[in-house]
TORKOL-4160 file (C-alpha; in steps of 0.2 Angstrom, whole numbers, padded with zeros to 4 digits, m for minus):
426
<pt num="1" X="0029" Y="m0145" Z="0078"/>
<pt num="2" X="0029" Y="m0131" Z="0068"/>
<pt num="3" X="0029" Y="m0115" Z="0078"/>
<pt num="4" X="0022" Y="m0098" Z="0064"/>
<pt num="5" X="0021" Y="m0081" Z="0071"/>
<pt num="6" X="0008" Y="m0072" Z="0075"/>
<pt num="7" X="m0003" Y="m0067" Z="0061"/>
<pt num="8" X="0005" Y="m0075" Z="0051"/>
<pt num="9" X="0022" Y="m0079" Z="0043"/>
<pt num="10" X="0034" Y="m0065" Z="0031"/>
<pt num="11" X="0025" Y="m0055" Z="0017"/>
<pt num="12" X="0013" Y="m0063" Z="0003"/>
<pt num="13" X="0017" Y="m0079" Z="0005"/>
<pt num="14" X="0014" Y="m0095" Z="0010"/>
<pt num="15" X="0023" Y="m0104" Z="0023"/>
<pt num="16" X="0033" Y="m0119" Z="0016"/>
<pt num="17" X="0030" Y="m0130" Z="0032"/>
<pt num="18" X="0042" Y="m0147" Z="0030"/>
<pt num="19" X="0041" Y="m0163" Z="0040"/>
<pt num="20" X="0051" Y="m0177" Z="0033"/>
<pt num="21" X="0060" Y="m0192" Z="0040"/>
<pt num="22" X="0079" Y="m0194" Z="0039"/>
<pt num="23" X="0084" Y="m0211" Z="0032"/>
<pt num="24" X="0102" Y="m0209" Z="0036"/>
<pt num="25" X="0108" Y="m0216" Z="0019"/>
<pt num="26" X="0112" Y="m0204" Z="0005"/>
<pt num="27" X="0095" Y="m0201" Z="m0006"/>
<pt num="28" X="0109" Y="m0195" Z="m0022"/>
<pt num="29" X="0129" Y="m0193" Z="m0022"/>
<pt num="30" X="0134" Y="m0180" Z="m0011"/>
<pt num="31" X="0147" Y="m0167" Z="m0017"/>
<pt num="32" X="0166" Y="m0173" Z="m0017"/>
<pt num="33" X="0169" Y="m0160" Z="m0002"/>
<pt num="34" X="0152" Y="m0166" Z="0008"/>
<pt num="35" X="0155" Y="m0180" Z="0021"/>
<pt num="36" X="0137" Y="m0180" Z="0028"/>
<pt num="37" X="0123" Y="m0193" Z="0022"/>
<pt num="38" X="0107" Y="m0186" Z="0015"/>
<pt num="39" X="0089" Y="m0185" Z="0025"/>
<pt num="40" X="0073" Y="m0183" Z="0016"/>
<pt num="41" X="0065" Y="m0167" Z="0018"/>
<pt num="42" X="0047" Y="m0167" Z="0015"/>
<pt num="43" X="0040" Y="m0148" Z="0010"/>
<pt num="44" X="0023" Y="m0145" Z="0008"/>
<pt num="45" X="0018" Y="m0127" Z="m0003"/>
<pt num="46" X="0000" Y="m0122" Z="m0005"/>
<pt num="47" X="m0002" Y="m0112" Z="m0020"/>
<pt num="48" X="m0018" Y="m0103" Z="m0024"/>
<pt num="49" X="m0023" Y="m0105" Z="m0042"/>
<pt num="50" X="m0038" Y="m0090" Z="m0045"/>
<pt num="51" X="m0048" Y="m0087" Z="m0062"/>
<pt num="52" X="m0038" Y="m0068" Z="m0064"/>
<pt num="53" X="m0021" Y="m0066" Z="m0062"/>
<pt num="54" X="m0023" Y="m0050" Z="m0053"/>
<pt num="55" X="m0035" Y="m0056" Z="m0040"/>
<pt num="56" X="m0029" Y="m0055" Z="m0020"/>
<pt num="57" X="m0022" Y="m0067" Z="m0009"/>
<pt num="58" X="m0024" Y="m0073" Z="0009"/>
<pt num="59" X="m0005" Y="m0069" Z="0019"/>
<pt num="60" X="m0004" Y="m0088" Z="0021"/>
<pt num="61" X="m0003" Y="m0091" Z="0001"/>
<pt num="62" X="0013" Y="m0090" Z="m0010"/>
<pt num="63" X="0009" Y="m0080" Z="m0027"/>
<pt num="64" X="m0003" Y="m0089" Z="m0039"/>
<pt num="65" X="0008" Y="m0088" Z="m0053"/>
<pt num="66" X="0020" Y="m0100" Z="m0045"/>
<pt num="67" X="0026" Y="m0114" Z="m0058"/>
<pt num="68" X="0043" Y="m0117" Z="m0050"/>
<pt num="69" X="0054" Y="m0120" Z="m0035"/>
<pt num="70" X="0071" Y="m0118" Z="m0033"/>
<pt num="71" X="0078" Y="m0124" Z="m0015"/>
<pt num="72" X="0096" Y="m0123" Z="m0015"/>
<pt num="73" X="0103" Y="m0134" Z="0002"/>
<pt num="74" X="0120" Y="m0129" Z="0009"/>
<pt num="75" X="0131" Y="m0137" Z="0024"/>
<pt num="76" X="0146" Y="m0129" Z="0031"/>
<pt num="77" X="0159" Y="m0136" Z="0041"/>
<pt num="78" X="0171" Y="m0126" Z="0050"/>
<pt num="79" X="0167" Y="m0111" Z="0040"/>
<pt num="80" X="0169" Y="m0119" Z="0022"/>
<pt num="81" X="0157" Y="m0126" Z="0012"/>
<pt num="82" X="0156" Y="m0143" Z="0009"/>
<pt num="83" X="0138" Y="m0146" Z="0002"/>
<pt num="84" X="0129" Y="m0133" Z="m0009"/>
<pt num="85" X="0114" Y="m0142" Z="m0021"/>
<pt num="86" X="0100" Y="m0133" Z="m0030"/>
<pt num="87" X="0084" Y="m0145" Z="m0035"/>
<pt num="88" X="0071" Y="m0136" Z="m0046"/>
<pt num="89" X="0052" Y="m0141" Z="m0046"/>
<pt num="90" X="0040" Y="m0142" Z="m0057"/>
<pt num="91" X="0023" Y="m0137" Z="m0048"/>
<pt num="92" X="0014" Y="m0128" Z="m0062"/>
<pt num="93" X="m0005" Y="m0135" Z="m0064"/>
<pt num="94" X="m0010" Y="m0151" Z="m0073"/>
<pt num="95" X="0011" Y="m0155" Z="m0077"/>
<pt num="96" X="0018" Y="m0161" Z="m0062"/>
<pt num="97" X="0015" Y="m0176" Z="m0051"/>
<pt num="98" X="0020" Y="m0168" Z="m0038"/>
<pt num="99" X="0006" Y="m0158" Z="m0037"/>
<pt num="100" X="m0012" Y="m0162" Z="m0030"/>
<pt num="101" X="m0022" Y="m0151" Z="m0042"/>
<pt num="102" X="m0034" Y="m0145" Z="m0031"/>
<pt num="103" X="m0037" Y="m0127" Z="m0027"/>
<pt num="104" X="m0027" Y="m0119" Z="m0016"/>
<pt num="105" X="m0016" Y="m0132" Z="m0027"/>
<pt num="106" X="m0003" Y="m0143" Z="m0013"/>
<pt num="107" X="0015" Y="m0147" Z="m0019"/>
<pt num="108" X="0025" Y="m0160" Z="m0010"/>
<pt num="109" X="0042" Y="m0158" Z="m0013"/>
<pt num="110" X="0055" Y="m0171" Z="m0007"/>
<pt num="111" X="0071" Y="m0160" Z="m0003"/>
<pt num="112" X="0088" Y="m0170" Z="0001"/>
<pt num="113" X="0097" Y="m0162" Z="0015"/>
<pt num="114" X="0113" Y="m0167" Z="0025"/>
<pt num="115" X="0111" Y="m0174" Z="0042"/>
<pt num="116" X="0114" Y="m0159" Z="0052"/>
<pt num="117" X="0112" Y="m0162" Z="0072"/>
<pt num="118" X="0110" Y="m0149" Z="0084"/>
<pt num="119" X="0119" Y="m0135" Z="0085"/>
<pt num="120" X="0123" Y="m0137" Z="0068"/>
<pt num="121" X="0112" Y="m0132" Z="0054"/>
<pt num="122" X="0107" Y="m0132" Z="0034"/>
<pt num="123" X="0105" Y="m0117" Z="0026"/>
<pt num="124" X="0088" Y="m0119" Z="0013"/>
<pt num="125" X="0085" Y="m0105" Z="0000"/>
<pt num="126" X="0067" Y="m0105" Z="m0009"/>
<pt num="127" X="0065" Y="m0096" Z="m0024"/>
<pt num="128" X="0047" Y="m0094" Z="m0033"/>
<pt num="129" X="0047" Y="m0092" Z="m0052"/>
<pt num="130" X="0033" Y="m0089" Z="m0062"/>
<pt num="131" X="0038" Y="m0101" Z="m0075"/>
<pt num="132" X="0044" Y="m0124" Z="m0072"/>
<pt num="133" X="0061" Y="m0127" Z="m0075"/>
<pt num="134" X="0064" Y="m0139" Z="m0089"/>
<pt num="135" X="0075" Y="m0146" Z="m0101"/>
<pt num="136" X="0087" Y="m0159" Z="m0101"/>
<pt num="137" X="0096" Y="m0148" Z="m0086"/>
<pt num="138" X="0079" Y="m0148" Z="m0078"/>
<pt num="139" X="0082" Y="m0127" Z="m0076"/>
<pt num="140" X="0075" Y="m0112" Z="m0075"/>
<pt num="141" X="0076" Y="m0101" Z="m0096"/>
<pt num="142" X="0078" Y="m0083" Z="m0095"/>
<pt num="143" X="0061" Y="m0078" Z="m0097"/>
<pt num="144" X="0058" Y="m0085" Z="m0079"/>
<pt num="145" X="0054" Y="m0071" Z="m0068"/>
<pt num="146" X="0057" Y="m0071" Z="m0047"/>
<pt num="147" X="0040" Y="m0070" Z="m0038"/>
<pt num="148" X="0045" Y="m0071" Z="m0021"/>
<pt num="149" X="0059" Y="m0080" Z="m0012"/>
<pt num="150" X="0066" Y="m0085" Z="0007"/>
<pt num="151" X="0080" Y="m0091" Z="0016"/>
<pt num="152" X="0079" Y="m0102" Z="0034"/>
<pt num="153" X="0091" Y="m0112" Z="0043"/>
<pt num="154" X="0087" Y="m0129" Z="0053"/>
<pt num="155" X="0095" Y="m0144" Z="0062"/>
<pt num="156" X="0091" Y="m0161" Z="0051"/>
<pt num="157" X="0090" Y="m0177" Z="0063"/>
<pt num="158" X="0095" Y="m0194" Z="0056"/>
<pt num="159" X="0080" Y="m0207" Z="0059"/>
<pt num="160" X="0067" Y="m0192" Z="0068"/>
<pt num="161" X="0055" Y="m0180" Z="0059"/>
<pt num="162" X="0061" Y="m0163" Z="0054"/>
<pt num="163" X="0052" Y="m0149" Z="0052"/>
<pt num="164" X="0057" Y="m0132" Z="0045"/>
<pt num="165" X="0047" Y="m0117" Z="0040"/>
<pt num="166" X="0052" Y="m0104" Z="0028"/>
<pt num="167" X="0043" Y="m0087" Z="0025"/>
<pt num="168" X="0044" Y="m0081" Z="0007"/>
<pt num="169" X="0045" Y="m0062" Z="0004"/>
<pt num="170" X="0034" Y="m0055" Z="m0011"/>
<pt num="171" X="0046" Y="m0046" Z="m0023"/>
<pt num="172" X="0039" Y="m0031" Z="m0027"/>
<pt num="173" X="0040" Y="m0025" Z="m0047"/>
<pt num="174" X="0027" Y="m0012" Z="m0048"/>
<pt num="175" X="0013" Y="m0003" Z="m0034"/>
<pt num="176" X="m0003" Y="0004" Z="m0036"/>
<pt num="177" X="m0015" Y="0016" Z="m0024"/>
<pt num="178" X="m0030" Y="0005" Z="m0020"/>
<pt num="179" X="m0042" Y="0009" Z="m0003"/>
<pt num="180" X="m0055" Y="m0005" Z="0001"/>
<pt num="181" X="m0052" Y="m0011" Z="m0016"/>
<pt num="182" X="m0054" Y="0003" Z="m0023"/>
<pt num="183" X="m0042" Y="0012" Z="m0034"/>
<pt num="184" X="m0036" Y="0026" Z="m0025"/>
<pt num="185" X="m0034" Y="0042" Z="m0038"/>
<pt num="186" X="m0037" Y="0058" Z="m0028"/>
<pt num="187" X="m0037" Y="0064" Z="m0010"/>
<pt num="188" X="m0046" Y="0079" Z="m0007"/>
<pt num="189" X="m0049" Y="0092" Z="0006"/>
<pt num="190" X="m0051" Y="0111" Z="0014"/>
<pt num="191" X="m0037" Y="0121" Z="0007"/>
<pt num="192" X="m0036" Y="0134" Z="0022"/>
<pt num="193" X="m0037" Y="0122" Z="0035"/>
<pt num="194" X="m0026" Y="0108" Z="0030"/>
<pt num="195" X="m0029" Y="0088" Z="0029"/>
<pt num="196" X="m0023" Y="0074" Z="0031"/>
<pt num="197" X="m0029" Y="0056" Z="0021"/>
<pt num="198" X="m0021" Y="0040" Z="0022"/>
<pt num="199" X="m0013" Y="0032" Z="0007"/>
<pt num="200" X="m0017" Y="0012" Z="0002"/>
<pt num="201" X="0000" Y="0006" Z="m0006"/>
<pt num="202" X="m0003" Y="m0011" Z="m0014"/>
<pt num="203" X="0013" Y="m0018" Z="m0022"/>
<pt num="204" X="0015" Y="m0029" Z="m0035"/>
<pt num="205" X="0024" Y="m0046" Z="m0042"/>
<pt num="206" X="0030" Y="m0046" Z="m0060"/>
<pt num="207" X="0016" Y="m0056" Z="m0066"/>
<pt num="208" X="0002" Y="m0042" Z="m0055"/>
<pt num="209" X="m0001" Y="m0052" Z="m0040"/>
<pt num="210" X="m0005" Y="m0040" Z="m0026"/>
<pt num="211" X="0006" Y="m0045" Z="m0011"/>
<pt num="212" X="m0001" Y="m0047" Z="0007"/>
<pt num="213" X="0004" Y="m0049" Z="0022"/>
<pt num="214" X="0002" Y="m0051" Z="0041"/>
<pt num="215" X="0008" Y="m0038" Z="0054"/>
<pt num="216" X="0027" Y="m0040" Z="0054"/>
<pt num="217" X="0029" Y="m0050" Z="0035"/>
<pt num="218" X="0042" Y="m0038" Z="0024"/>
<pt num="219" X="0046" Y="m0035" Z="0006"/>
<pt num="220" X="0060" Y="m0046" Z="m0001"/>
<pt num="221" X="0064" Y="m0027" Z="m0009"/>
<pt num="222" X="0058" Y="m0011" Z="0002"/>
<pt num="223" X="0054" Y="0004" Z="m0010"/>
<pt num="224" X="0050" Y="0021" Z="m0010"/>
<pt num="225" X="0033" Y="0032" Z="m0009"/>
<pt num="226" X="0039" Y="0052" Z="m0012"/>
<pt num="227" X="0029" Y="0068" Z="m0015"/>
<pt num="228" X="0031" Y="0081" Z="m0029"/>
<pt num="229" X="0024" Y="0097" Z="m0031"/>
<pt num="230" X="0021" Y="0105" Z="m0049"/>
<pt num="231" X="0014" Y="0118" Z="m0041"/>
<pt num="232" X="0018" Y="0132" Z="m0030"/>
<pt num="233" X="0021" Y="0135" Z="m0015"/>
<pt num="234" X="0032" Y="0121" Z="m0012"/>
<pt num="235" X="0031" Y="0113" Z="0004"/>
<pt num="236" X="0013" Y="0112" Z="0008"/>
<pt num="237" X="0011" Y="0091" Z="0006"/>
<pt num="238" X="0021" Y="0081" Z="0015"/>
<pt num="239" X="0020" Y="0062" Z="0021"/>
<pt num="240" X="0021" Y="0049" Z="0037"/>
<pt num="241" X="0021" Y="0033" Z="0040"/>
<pt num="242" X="0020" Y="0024" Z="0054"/>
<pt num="243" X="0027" Y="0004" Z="0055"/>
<pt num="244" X="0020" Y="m0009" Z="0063"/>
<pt num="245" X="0023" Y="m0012" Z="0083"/>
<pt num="246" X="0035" Y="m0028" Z="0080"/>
<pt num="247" X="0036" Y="m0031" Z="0097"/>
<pt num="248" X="0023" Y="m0045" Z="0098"/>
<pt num="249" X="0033" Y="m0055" Z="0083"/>
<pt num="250" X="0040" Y="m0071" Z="0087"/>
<pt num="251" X="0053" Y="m0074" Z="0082"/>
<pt num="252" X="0058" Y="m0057" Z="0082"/>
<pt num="253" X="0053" Y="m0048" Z="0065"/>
<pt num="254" X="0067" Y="m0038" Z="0056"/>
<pt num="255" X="0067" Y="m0019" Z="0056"/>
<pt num="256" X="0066" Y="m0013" Z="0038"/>
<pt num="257" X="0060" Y="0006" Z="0039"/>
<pt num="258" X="0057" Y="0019" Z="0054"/>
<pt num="259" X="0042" Y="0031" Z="0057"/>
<pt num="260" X="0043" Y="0049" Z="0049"/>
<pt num="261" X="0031" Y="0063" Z="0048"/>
<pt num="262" X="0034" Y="0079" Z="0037"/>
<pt num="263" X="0044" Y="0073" Z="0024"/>
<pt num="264" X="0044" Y="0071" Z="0006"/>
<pt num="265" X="0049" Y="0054" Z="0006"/>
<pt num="266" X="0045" Y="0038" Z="0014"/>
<pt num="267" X="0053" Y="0019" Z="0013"/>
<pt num="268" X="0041" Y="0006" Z="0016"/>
<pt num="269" X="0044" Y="m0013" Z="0020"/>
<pt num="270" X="0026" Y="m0021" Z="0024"/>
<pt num="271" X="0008" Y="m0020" Z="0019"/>
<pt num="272" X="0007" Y="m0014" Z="0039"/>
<pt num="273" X="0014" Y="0005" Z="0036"/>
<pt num="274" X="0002" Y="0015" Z="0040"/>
<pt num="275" X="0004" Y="0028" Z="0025"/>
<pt num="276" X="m0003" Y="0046" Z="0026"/>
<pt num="277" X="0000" Y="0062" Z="0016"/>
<pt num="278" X="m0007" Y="0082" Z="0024"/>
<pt num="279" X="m0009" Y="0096" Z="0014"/>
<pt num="280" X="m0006" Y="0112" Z="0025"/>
<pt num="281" X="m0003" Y="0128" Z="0016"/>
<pt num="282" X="0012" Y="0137" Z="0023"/>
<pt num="283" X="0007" Y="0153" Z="0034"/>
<pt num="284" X="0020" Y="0164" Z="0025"/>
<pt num="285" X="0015" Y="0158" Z="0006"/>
<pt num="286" X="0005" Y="0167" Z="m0006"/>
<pt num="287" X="m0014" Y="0157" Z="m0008"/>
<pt num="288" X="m0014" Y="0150" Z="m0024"/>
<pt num="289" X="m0028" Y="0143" Z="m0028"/>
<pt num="290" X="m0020" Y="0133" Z="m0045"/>
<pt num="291" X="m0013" Y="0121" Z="m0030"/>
<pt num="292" X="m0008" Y="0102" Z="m0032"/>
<pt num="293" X="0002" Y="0087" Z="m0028"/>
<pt num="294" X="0008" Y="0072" Z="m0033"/>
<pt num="295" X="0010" Y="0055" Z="m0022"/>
<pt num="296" X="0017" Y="0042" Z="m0033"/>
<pt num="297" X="0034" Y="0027" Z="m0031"/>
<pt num="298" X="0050" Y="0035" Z="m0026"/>
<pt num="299" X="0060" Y="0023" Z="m0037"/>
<pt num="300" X="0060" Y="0017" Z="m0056"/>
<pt num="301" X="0063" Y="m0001" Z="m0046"/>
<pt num="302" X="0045" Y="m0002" Z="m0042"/>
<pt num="303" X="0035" Y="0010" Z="m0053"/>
<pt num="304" X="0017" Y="0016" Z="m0049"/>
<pt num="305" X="0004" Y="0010" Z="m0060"/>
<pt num="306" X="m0002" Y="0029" Z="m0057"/>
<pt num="307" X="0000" Y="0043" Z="m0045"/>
<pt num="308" X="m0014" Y="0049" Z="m0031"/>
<pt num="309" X="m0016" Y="0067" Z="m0035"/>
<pt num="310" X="m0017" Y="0080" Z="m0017"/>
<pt num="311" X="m0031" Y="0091" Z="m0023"/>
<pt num="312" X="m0035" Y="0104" Z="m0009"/>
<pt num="313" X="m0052" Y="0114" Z="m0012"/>
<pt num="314" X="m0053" Y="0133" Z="m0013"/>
<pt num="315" X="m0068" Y="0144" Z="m0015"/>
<pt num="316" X="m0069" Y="0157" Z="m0027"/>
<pt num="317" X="m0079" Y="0172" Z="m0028"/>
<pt num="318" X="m0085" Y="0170" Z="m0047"/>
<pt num="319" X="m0098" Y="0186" Z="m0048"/>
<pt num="320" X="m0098" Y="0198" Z="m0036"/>
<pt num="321" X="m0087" Y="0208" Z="m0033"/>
<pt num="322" X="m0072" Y="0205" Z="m0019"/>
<pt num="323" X="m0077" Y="0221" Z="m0008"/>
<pt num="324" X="m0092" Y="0231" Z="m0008"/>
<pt num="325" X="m0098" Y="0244" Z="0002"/>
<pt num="326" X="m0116" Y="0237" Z="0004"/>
<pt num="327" X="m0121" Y="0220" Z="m0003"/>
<pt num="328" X="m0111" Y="0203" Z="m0001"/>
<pt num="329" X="m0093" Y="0205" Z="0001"/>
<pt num="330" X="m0081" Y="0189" Z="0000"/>
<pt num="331" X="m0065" Y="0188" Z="0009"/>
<pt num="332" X="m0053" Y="0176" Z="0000"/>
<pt num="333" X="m0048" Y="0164" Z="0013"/>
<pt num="334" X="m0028" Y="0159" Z="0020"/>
<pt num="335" X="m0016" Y="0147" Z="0027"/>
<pt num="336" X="m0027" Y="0142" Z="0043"/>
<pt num="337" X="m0042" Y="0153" Z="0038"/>
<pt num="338" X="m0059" Y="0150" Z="0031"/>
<pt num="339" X="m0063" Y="0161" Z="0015"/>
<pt num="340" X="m0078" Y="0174" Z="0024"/>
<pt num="341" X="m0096" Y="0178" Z="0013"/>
<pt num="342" X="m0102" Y="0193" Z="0020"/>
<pt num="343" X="m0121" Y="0194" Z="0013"/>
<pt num="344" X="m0127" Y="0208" Z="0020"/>
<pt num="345" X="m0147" Y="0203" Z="0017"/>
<pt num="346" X="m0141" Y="0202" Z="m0002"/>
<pt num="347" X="m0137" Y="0186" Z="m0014"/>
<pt num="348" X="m0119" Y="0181" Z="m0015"/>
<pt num="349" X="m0111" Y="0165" Z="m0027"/>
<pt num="350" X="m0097" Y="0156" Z="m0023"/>
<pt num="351" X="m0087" Y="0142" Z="m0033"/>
<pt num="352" X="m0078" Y="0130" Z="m0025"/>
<pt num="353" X="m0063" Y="0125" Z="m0036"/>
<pt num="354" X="m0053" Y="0109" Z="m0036"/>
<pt num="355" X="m0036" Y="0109" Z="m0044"/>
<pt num="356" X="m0029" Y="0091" Z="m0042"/>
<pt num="357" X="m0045" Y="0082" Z="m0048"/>
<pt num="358" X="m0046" Y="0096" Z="m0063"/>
<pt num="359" X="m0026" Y="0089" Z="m0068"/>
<pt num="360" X="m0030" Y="0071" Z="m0064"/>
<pt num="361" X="m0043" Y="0071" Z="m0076"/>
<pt num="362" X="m0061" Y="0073" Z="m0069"/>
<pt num="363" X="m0073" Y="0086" Z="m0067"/>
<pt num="364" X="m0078" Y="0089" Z="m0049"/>
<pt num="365" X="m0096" Y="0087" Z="m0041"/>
<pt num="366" X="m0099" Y="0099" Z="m0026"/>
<pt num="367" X="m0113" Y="0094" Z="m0013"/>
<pt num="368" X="m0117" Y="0109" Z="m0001"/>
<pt num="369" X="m0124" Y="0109" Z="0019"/>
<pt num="370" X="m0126" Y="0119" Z="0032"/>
<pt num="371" X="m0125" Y="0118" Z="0050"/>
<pt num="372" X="m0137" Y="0124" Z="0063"/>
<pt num="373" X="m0129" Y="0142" Z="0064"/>
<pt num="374" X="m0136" Y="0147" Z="0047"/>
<pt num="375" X="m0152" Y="0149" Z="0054"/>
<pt num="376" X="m0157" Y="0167" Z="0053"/>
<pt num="377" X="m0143" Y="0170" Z="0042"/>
<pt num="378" X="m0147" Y="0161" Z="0027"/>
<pt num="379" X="m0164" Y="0161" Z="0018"/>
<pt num="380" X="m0175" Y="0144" Z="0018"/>
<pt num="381" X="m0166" Y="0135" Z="0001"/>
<pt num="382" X="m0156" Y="0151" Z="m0002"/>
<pt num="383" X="m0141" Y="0138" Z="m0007"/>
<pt num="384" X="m0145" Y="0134" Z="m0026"/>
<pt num="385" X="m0133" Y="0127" Z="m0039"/>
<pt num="386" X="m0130" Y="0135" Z="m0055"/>
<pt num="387" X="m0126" Y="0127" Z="m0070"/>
<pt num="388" X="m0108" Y="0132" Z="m0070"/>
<pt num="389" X="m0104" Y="0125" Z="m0054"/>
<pt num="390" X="m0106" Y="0137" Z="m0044"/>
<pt num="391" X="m0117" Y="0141" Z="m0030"/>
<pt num="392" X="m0129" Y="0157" Z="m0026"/>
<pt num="393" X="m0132" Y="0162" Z="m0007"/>
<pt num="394" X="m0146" Y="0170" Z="m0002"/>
<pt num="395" X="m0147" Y="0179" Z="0016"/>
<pt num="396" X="m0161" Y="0183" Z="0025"/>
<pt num="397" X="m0166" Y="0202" Z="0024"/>
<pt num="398" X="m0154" Y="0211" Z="0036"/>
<pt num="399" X="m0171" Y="0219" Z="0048"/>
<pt num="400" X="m0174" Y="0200" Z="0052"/>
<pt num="401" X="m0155" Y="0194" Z="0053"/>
<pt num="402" X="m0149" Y="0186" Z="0066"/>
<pt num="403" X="m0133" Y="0176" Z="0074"/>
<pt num="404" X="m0137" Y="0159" Z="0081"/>
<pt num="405" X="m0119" Y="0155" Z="0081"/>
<pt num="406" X="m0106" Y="0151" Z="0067"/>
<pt num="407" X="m0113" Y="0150" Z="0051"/>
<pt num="408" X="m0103" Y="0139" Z="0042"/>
<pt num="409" X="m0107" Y="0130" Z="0024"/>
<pt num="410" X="m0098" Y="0115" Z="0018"/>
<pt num="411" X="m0094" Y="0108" Z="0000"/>
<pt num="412" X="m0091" Y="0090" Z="0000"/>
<pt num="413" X="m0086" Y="0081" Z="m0017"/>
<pt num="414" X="m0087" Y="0066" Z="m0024"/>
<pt num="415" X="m0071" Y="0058" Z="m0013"/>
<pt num="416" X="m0077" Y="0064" Z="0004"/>
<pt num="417" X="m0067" Y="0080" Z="0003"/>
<pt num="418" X="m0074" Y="0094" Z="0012"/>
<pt num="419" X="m0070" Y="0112" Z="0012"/>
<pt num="420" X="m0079" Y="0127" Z="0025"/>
<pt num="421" X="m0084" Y="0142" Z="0019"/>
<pt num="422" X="m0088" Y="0154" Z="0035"/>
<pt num="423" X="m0104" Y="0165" Z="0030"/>
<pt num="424" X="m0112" Y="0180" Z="0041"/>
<pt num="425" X="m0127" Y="0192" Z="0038"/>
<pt num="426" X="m0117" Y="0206" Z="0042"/>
């Protein structure tokens, strides 16, 4: 019986279930240094063949640019090895008979192994190429490029059914920022008080198969997600991740990264790293309202197809002047701080401004609301947008005024970001 773990087997990719009955004779001549006979190993490979390269896969599915198999078998005894073969297979569609050709496509590949009895063991070694071998030598050309690969050890009984099941690790050769699906270019939010938004990493295999996986299934390679910071002040983005509880796994899953939080770097190993990045604007620091950030890969290893830009939102005061003795004043915000429209019975205008998405190429939308404390301190539709983006704010006359709590208005753009401007009819 085939025993997976929960959720599923290792990252992106398919389990490589075998059953096969050992015949006792030799299948093919051994090595000089081998003394065992030869079983049949029966492996069965699913291979999903979509319409689009790029499309996603189910956890339980190898990559779908899989046209070849290696499975190199090794034996030792007493610490030296006397059986090491590689068998390359052809599964690519329509060009092997070892392949059903229905979608997901099912590959039986007939593996000899040494008869290996409890306690000992053979050592099988899949690797996934995106290209069949072939030639006279039946091998793999240099244009073929590793998809994925896995390594598992089992006992191989003469006369009995063996099974064996090897997880294959995704090898990740490029990441992009994807949420739901959706490309993930810009987190956005209030530039006094800080947010924090999580971070969808989806890597990549060299042919841009995104790679899943269940709870505990790692990278074949773990890479790096890093924070920069054109701007100043340095320090005010940082990131965490959080790794799966591998507790539950069985067998046990390896450990490949650790939990962090506040730092400019993080290593991730599974498609379960919970990935997040805050923006908090150091109390000491100057505000700067030209502020952004960049998330992208912390390694030329695995590139990012393109950053996610950290685009916190300020307000500005764009006509009226910062401090007036009668009439609206505005009180530029700070690290912790809402930015304060005093409007005095008068008209102020305000204009939220929004760095990162400015630098990562769009213009910013603003949608504005109020909560129930504006009542009494702003007019009946005294928030009106102008044509330049900003926003005019009409108070109620200063004889009727009055405080029915905190009066605060929020901008909201396009990605969900929200910042709070804090007005009063004083």
């Amino acid at each position: 019986m085939i025993v997976k773990r929960a959720l599923c087997g290792l990252i992106c990719a398919g389990v490589l279930s075998a059953c096969g009955s050992g015949s006792g004779q030799p299948l093919s001549p051994a090595p000089a240094a081998s003394k065992a006979a030869l079983a049949r190993v029966a492996v069965s490979i699913r291979i999903p063949r979509p319409k689009t390269a790029s499309a996603r896969r189910a956890p339980a599915f190898v990559s779908p640019s899989t046209n070849g198999v290696a499975v190199k078998v090794t034996h030792l005894t007493g610490g030296v090895v006397d059986y090491d073969v590689t068998t390359n297979y052809d599964v690519a569609p329509a060009s092997s008979s070892t392949c059903a050709g229905t979608d997901p496509e099912v590959c039986m590949l007939e593996i000899p192994a040494p008869v290996a009895e409890s306690p000992d063991f053979d050592s099988f070694d899949v690797t996934l190429y995106d290209q069949a071998p072939g030639g006279a030598a039946n091998t793999f050309g240099s244009g073929a490029k590793v998809l994925g690969s896995g390594s598992s050890t089992a006992s191989i009984t003469a006369n009995a059914a063996n099974s064996i099941v090897t997880y294959i690790d995704g090898l990740p050769e490029s990441v992009a920022f994807f949420e739901n699906g959706v490309t993930q270019s810009l987190l956005s939010g209030d530039g006094y008080l800080g947010f924090t938004a999580s971070i969808g990493v989806e890597p990549m295999d060299v042919d841009l198969n995104v790679i899943t996986g269940g709870t505990y299934d790692p990278y074949a390679s773990p890479f790096a997600i890093s924070v920069t910071e054109p701007e100043t002040p340095a320090g005010s983005t940082t990131l965490a991740i959080s790794p799966p509880d591998l507790s539950g796994a069985s067998p046990p899953a390896p450990v490949c990264n650790a939990a962090a939080t506040g730092v400019k770097s993080v290593t991730t190993c599974r498609t379960s790293d919970a990935i997040s990045a805050t923006y908090l604007q150091p109390a000491s620091a100057t505000f700067d309202e030209s502020y952004f950030a960049l998330v992208s890969s912390g390694t030329t290893a695995v590139p990012a197809t393109a950053p996610v830009y950290i685009a916190p939102i300020f307000v500005a005061d764009s006509t009226d002047p910062a401090t007036s003795s009668s009439g609206p004043s505005f009180t530029q915000g700070a690290s912790g701080t809402s930015p304060l429209l005093a409007l005095g019975g008068g008209k102020g205008t305000v204009s939220p401004r929004e760095p990162g998405a400015v630098s990562e190429g769009s213009s910013p939308s603003f949608t504005p609301s109020q909560n129930a404390g504006c009542n009494g301190v702003i007019a009946p539709g005294g928030i009106v947008a102008k044509s330049n983006g900003s926003f005019s704010i009409q108070g109620v006359s200063l004889g009727s005024a009055s405080d029915n709590g905190t009066c605060v208005v929020t901008f909201t753009d396009a990605a969900g970001g929200t910042v709070a401007l804090a007005v009063s009819d004083t």
